[in-house]
GUMIDREN-330742 format. One line per field, with one value per residue (C-alpha): residue number from 1; residue in three letters; z negated, x negated, y. Coordinates in steps of 0.2 Angstrom, whole numbers. Layout:
! GUMIDREN-330742
k <- c(NUM	...)
r <- c(ALA	...)
z <- c(Z	...)
x <- c(X	...)
y <- c(Y	...)
//
This chain:
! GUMIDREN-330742
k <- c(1	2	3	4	5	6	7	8	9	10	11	12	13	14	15	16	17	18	19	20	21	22	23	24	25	26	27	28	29	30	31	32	33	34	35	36	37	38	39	40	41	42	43	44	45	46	47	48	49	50	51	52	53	54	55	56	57	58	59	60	61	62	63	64	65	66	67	68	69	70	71	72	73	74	75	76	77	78	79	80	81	82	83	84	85	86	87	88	89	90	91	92	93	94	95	96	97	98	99	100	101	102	103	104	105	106	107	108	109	110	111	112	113	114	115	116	117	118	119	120	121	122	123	124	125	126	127	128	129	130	131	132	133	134	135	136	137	138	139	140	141	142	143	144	145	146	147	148	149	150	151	152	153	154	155	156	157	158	159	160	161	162	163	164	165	166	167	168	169	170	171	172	173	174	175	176	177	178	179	180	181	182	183	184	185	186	187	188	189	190	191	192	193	194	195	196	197	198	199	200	201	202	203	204	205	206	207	208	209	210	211	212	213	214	215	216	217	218	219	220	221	222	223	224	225	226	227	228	229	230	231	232	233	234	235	236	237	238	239	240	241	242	243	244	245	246	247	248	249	250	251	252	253	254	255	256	257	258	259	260	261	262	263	264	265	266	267	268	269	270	271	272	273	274	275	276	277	278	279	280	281	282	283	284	285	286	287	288	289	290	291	292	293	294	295	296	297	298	299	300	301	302	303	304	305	306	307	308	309	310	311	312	313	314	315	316	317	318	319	320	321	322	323	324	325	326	327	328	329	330	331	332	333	334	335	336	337	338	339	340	341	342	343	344	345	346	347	348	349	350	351	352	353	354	355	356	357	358	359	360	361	362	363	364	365	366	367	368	369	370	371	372	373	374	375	376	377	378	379	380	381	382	383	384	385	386	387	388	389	390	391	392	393	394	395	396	397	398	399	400	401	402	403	404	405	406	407	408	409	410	411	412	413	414	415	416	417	418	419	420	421	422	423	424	425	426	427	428	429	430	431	432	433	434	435	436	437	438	439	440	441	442	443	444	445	446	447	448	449	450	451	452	453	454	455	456	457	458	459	460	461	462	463	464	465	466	467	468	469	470	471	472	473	474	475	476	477	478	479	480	481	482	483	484	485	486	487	488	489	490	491	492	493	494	495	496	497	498	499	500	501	502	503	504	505	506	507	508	509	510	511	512	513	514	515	516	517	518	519	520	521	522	523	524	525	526	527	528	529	530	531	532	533	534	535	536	537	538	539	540	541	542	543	544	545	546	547	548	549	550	551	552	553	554	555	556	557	558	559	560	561	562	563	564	565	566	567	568	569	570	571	572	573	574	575	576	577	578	579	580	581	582	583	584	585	586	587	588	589	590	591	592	593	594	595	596	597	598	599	600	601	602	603	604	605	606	607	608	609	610)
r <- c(UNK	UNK	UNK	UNK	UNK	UNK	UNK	UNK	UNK	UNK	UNK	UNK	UNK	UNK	UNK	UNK	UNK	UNK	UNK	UNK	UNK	UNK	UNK	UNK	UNK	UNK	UNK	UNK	UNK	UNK	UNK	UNK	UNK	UNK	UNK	UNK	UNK	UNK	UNK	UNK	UNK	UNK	UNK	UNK	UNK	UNK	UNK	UNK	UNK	UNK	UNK	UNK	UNK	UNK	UNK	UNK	UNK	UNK	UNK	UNK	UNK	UNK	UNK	UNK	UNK	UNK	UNK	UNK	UNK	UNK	UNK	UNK	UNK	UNK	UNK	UNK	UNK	UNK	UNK	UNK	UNK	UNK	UNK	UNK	UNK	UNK	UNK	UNK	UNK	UNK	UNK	UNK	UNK	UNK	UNK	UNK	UNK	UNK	UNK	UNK	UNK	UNK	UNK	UNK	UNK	UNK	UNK	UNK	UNK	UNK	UNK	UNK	UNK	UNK	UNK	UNK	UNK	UNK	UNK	UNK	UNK	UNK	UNK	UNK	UNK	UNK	UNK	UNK	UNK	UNK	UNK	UNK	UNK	UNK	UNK	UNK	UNK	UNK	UNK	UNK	UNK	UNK	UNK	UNK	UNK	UNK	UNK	UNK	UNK	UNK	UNK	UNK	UNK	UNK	UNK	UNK	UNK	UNK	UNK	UNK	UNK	UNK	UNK	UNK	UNK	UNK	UNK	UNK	UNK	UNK	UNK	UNK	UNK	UNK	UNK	UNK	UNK	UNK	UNK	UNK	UNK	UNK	UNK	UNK	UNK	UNK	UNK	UNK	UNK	UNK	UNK	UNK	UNK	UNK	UNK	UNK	UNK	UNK	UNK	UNK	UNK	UNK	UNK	UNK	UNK	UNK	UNK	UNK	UNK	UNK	UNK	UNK	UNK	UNK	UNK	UNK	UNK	UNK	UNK	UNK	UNK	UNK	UNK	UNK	UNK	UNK	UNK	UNK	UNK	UNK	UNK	UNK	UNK	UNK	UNK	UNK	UNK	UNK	UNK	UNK	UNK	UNK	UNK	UNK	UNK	UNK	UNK	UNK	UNK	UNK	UNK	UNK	UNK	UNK	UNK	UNK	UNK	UNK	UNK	UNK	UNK	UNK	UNK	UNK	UNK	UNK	UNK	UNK	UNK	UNK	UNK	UNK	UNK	UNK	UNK	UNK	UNK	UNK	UNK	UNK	UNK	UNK	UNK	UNK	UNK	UNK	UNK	UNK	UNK	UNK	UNK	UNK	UNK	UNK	UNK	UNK	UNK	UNK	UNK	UNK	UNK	UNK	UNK	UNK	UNK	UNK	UNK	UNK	UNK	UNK	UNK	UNK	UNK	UNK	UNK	UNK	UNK	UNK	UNK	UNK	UNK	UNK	UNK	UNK	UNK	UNK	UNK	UNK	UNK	UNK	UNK	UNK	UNK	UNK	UNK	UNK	UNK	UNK	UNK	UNK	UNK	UNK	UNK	UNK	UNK	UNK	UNK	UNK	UNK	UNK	UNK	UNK	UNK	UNK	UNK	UNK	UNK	UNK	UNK	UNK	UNK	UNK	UNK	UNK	UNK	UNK	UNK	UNK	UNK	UNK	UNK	UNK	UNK	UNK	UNK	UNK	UNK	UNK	UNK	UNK	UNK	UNK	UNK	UNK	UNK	UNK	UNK	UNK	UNK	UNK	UNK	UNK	UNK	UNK	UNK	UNK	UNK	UNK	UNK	UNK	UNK	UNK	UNK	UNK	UNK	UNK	UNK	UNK	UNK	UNK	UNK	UNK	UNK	UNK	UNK	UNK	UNK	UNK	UNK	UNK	UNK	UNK	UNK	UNK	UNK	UNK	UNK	UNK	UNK	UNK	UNK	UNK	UNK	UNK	UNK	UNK	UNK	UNK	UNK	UNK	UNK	UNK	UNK	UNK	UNK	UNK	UNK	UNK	UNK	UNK	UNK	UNK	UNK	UNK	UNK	UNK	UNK	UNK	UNK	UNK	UNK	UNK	UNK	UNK	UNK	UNK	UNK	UNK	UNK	UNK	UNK	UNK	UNK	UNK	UNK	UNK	UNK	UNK	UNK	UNK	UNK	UNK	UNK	UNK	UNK	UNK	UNK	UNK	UNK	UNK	UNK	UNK	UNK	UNK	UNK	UNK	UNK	UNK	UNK	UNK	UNK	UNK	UNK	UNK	UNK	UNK	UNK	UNK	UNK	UNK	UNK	UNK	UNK	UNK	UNK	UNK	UNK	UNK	UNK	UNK	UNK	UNK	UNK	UNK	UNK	UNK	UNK	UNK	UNK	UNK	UNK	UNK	UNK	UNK	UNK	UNK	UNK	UNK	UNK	UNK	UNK	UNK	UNK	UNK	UNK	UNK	UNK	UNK	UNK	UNK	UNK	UNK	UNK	UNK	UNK	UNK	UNK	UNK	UNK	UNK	UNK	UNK	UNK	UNK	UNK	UNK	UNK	UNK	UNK	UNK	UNK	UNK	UNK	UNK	UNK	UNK	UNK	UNK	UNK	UNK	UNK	UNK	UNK	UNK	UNK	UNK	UNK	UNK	UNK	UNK	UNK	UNK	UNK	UNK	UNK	UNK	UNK	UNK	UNK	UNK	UNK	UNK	UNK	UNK	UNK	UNK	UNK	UNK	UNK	UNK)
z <- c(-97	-83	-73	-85	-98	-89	-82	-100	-108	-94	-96	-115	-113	-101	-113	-128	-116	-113	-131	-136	-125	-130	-145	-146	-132	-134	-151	-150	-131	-128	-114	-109	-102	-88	-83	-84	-78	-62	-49	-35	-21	-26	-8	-9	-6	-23	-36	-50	-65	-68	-90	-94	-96	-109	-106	-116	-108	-122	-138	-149	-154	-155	-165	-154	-164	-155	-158	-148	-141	-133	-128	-135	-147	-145	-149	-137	-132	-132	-120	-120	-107	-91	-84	-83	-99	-106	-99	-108	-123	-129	-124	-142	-139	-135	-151	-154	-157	-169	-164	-180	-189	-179	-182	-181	-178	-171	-171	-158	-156	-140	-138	-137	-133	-131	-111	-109	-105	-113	-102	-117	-107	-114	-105	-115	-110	-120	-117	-103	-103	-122	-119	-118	-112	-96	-84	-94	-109	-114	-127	-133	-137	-148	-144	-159	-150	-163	-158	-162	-168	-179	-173	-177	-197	-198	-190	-174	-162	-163	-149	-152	-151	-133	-128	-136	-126	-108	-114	-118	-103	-111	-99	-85	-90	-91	-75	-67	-76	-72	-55	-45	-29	-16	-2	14	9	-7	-5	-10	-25	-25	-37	-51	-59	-59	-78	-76	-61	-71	-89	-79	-69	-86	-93	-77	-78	-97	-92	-79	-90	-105	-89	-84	-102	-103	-88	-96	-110	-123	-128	-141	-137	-120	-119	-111	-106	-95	-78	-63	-68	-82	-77	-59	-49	-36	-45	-48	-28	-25	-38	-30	-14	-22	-28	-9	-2	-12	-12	5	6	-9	-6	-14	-27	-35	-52	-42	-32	-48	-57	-43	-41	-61	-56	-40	-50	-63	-46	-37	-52	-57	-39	-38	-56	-50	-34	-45	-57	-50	-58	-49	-31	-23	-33	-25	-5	-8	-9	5	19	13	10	3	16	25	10	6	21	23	7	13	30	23	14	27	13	12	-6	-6	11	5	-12	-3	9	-6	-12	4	3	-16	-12	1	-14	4	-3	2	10	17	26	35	33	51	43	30	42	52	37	38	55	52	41	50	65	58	63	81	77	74	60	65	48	46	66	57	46	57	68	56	55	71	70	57	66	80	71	60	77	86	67	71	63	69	67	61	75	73	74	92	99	96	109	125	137	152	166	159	160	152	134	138	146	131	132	125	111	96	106	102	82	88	88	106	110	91	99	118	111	98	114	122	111	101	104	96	106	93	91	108	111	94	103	119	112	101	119	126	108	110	129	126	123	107	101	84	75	79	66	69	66	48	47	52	43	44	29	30	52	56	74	74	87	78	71	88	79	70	78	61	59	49	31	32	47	64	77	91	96	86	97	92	101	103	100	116	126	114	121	140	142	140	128	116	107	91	75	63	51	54	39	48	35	45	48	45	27	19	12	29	39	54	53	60	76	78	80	99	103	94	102	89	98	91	101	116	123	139	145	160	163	171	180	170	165	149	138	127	110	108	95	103	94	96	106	91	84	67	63	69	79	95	101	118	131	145	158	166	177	173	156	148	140	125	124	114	100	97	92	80	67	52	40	26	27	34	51	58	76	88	105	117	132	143	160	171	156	141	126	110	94	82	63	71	84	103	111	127	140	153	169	177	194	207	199	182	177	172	186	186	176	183	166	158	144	126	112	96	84	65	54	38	25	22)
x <- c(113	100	93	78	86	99	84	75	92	93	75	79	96	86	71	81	91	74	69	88	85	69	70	81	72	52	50	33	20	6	-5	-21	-37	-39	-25	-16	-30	-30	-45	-52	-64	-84	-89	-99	-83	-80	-67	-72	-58	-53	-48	-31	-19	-6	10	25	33	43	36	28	15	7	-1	-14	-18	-32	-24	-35	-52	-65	-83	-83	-98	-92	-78	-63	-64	-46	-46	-31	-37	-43	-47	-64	-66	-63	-80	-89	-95	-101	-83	-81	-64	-60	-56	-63	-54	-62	-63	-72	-62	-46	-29	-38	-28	-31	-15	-12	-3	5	10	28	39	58	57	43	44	26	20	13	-1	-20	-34	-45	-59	-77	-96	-100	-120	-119	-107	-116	-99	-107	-89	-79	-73	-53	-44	-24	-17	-2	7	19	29	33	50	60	73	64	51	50	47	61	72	74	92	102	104	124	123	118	131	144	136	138	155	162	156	142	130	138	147	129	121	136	132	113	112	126	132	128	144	132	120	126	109	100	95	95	95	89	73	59	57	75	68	54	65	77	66	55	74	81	62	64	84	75	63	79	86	71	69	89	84	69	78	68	83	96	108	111	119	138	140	125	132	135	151	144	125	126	113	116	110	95	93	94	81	67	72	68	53	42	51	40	26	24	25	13	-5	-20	-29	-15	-8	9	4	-4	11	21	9	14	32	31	24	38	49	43	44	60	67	62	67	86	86	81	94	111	124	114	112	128	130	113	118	134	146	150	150	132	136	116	108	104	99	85	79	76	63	56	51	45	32	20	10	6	11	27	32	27	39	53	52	54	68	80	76	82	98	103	96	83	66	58	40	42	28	32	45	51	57	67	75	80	87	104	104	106	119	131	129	137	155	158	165	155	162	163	159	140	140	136	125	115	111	98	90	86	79	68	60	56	49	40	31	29	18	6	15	16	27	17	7	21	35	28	23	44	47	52	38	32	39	51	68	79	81	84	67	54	42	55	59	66	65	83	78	65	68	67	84	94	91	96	112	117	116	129	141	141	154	146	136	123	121	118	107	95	95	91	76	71	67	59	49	44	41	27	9	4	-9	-15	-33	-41	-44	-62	-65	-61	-67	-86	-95	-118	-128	-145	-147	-163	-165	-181	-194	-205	-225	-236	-249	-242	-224	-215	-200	-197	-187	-191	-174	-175	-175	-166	-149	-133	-119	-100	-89	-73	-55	-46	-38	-46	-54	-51	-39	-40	-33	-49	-62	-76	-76	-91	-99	-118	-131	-149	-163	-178	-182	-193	-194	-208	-212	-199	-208	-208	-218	-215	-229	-219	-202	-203	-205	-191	-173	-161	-147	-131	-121	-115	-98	-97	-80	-86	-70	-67	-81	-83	-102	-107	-104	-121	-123	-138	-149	-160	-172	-166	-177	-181	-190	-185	-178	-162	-154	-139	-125	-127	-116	-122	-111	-121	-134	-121	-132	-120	-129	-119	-121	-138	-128	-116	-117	-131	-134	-144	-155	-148	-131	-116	-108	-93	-95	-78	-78	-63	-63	-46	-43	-52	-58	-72	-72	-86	-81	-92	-85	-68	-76	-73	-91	-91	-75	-81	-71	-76	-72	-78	-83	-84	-64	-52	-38	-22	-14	1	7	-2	-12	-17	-32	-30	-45	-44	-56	-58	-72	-87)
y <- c(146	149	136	133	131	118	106	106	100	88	82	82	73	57	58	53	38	32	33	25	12	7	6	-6	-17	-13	-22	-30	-31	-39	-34	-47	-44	-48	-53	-39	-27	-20	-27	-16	-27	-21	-21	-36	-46	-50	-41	-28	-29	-9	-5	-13	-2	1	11	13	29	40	32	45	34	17	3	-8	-22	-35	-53	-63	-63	-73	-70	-52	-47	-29	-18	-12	5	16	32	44	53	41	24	31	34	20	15	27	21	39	49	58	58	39	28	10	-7	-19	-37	-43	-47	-50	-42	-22	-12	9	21	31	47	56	74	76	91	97	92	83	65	58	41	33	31	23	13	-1	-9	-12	-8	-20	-16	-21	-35	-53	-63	-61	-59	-72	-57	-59	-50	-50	-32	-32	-15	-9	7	20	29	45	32	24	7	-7	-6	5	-5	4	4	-10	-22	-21	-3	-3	-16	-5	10	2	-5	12	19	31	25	27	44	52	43	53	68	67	63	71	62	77	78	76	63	51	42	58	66	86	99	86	90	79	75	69	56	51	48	39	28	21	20	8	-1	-4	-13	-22	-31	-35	-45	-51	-58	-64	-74	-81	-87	-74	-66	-76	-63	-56	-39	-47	-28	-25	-28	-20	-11	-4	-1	10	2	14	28	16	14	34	37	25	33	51	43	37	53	63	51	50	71	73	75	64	71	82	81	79	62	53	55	50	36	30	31	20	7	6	9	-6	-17	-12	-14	-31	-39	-31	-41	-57	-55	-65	-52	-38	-46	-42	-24	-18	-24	-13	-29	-41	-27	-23	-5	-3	-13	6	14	-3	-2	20	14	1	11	26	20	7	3	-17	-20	-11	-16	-35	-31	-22	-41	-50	-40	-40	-60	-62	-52	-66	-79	-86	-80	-95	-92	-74	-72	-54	-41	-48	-64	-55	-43	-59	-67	-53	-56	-75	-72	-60	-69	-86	-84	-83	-65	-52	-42	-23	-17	-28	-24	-6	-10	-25	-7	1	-18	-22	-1	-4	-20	-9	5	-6	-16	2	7	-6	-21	-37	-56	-69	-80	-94	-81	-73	-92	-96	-85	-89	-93	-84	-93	-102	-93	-107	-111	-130	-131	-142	-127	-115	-129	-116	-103	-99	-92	-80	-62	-61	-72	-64	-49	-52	-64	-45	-36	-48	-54	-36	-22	-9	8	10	-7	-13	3	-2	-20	-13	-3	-20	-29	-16	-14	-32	-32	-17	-18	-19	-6	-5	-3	-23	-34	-36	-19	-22	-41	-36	-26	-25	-18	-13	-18	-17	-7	-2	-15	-25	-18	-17	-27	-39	-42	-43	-34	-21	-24	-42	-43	-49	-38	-47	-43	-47	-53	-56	-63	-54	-64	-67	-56	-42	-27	-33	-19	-1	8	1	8	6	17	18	26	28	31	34	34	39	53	70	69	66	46	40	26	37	50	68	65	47	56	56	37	32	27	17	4	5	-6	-11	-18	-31	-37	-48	-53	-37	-33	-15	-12	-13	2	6	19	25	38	51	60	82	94	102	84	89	70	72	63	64	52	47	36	25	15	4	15	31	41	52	66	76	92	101	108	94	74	79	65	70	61	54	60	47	53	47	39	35	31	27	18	23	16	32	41	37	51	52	58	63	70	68	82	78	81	70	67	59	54	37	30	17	1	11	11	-1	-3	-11	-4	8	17	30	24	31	29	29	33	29	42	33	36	24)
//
């Protein structure tokens, strides 16, 4: 058999788990709107609710039946093919709900091949310019999954046959079989095709919800099989791991990082419905020398993104059964050191594992992450060396004293050296993009003086400065600086409010930047018109009486077109960026630099999209 032929069996052999399994779990969902629906901000600080979808991975079909409505005059559109298209009413290829009367129902069929794992995957949503419910619109779903085994008609899998299965040791025999410990690395997943990833990650989701639901109470039965023992959660660990691996290498826009995108959904949900369920807690840290601790915390770092490093949080507090107010991954990373650190002695074989903890909190500050305010004000203060002084009151729980008191009292090489780097981490300055950069935003500024004659401004806004005062100790320093997107409206076109002849008297302000606190003169952005006096504009710097001129053929800003505007401030140095394109570098002295400062410094500029 060539290896083709081996990954289709493969694919075939977790395809049919998947299907086994839910079967006998997926009887009847119910999916609301909007509460299940996805919501995205509409950049007018409010939130737009996305089409609610519906996903039964595996099934070969399935019955939507609308049980409940309210405020809905008009039918629910069904789209196979996109969340977009379930907002197009005239899509001849989407299918249409009826909510008069109730209990409709509209079947749906998926494709389904020999090793092809079908996501079960549809959107709903209705005709919002038709629909009078004015934002309060709700609807009920009932799903009914039709399987290869049979649904739920026909009797479908019984619930004693999968407790027989993990209690012979099926499941386990053909986890083992699927994914193959490698030799080097037994946290890692190789040789394994993706469609066996995917089947087995919907099939260790689909477990996660039965225990979900037998912690409830929804079940009468509980499977008496489905623990540890039985059910590998290791496999389980490796699988998500395989998963934000290739997430994080996969590219935006592909076919690979959407359907990657599906998986870490089921992944992170799945993840943390184990870490709640008591039978599963110790099984996933590895036992009591927390074997798996290393392997929960290589996830949790390689993917930075906010949700999932706010999930992964919550999922190393359940383990120790503290997830009480876990504000930041720091609190949680804390929480292992709190409790390996009880005893006087410090056990050699958590003394391993503490090592990769304290290494993640360091990476974690030196990405950009921070404690919360109450965590950094519990350390020790400037000045006051001793613990006992009242200004140092719980000074001894912050991360600072752990980590100094680890480094002490700890025997172990790597462990005292991942200490030694935590302090100096924590001594160092941090740099990261400021929050007021994403907390202020301006629509439609006026910049243009007021008429001559009249002395009204233009657009109906005032023309006078807008000044923001900047958070302490915020911008003193160098390394800073401002990134921006710039849309100029005016221009040479014909119907623009400045005319062609007018082009040369105009001069728009962007911004300035003060830090009197320093003595350093204010920095000022401006718009020139171009030589050419087509419209166009060109970025230029001033430093106090110091013009900095760009370059004739760079900095250009066009009509009607957004540009992308960055410029960093160092200690003896200023840089402008314009399109990510370094055009000015210019090297400040005298009064015109930022001194004292004896280490070398660097900027960072963030190029986002509008």
């Amino acid at each position: 058999v060539n290896q083709r032929t081996s990954d289709a069996i493969r694919t075939w052999v977790a395809r049919v788990m998947l299907i086994f399994y839910s079967s006998a779990f997926l009887k009847e969902i119910v999916r609301r709107y909007p509460d299940d629906a996805p919501k995205e901000d509409d950049n007018m600080g409010g939130e737009r609710i996305l089409p609610l979808p519906i996903m039964v991975p595996g099934a070969g079909a399935v019955k939507l039946t609308c049980i409940k409505k309210k405020a809905m005059n008009t039918d629910i559109i069904i789209s196979q093919v996109s969340a977009e298209a379930a907002t197009n009413p005239n899509d001849e290829d989407n299918k249409l709900l009826a909510t008069k009367p109730l209990m409709s129902s509209v079947h749906v069929e998926f494709i389904s091949e020999f090793a092809v794992i079908s996501p079960g995957r549809v959107w709903a949503l209705f005709d919002r310019a038709l629909s009078r419910g004015e934002g309060n619109e709700k609807f009920d779903v009932q799903i009914d999954p039709q399987w290869m085994f049979g649904g739920q008609d026909k009797g479908g899998v019984l619930r004693d046959c999968l407790d027989e299965f993990f209690g012979g040791g099926h499941f386990k025999y053909l986890m083992d079989g699927l994914l193959p410990v490698p030799e080097q690395d037994a946290s890692s997943v190789r040789g394994v095709p993706m469609g066996v990833i995917q089947g087995l990650n919907w099939l260790y989701n689909v477990i996660a919800y039965e225990l979900d639901a037998s912690a409830k109470g929804l079940r009468d039965n509980p499977l008496n099989c489905l623990t540890p023992h039985y059910c590998p959660i290791h496999h389980f660990l490796r699988i998500v791991r395989t998963i934000v691996y290739r997430m994080v290498a996969a590219k935006p826009g592909e076919a690979e990082y959407e359907a990657l995108e599906v998986q870490m959904v089921a992944a992170e949900s799945s993840i943390l419905l184990f870490a709640k369920a008591p039978v599963f807690k110790m099984a996933m840290l590895g036992g009591e020398k927390w074997t798996h601790l290393p392997l929960l915390l290589d996830i949790m770092k390689r993917r930075l993104e906010p949700q999932f490093v706010r999930t992964m949080s919550q999922v190393l507090a359940e383990l120790l059964n503290r997830n009480t107010n876990i504000r930041s991954p720091f609190q949680a990373l804390l929480l292992y050191l709190d409790v390996a650190t009880q005893s006087r002695n410090l056990d050699p074989e958590l003394a391993k594992v503490l090592t990769p903890v304290v290494s993640v909190y360091c990476e974690l500050i030196e990405k950009g992450w921070r404690p919360t305010y109450e965590d950094m004000q519990a350390r020790p203060k400037h000045g006051y060396p001793s613990l006992r002084d009242k200004k140092n009151a719980g000074a001894k729980n912050a991360d600072l004293c752990r980590f100094a008191m680890l480094l002490v009292n700890s025997s172990d090489p790597l462990l005292r050296a991942a200490c030694l780097k935590a302090l100096r981490t924590l001594g160092g300055r941090p740099t990261r993009e400021q929050p007021i950069v994403n907390v202020v935003r301006f629509y439609n500024l006026c910049m243009l003086p007021p008429d001559v004659k009249t002395m009204k401004p233009y657009q109906g806004l005032p023309t006078g400065t807008l000044s923001l005062a900047l958070p302490k100790k915020v911008y003193h320093l160098p390394p800073f600086g401002y990134s921006m997107w710039l849309f100029m409206e005016v221009g040479g076109a014909v119907g623009d409010e400045l005319k062609k002849t007018d082009v040369k008297f105009w001069r728009y302000h962007i911004m300035s930047h003060a830090t009197p606190v320093t003595g350093v003169p204010r920095i000022q952005l401006f718009v020139v018109p171009t030589e050419d006096r087509q419209g166009k504009g060109r970025i230029e710097l001033q430093i106090g009486d110091l013009h900095v001129q760009t370059p004739k053929h760079l900095g250009i800003i066009r009509p009607r077109l957004w540009t992308h505007v960055a410029w960093v401030m160092g200690r003896r140095r200023l840089q402008l960026f314009v399109q990510g394109e370094l055009v000015v570098e210019e090297a400040t002295s005298g009064d015109k630099q930022f001194t004292g400062m004896s280490t070398p410094q660097t900027g960072v500029v963030y190029l986002g999209v509008p």
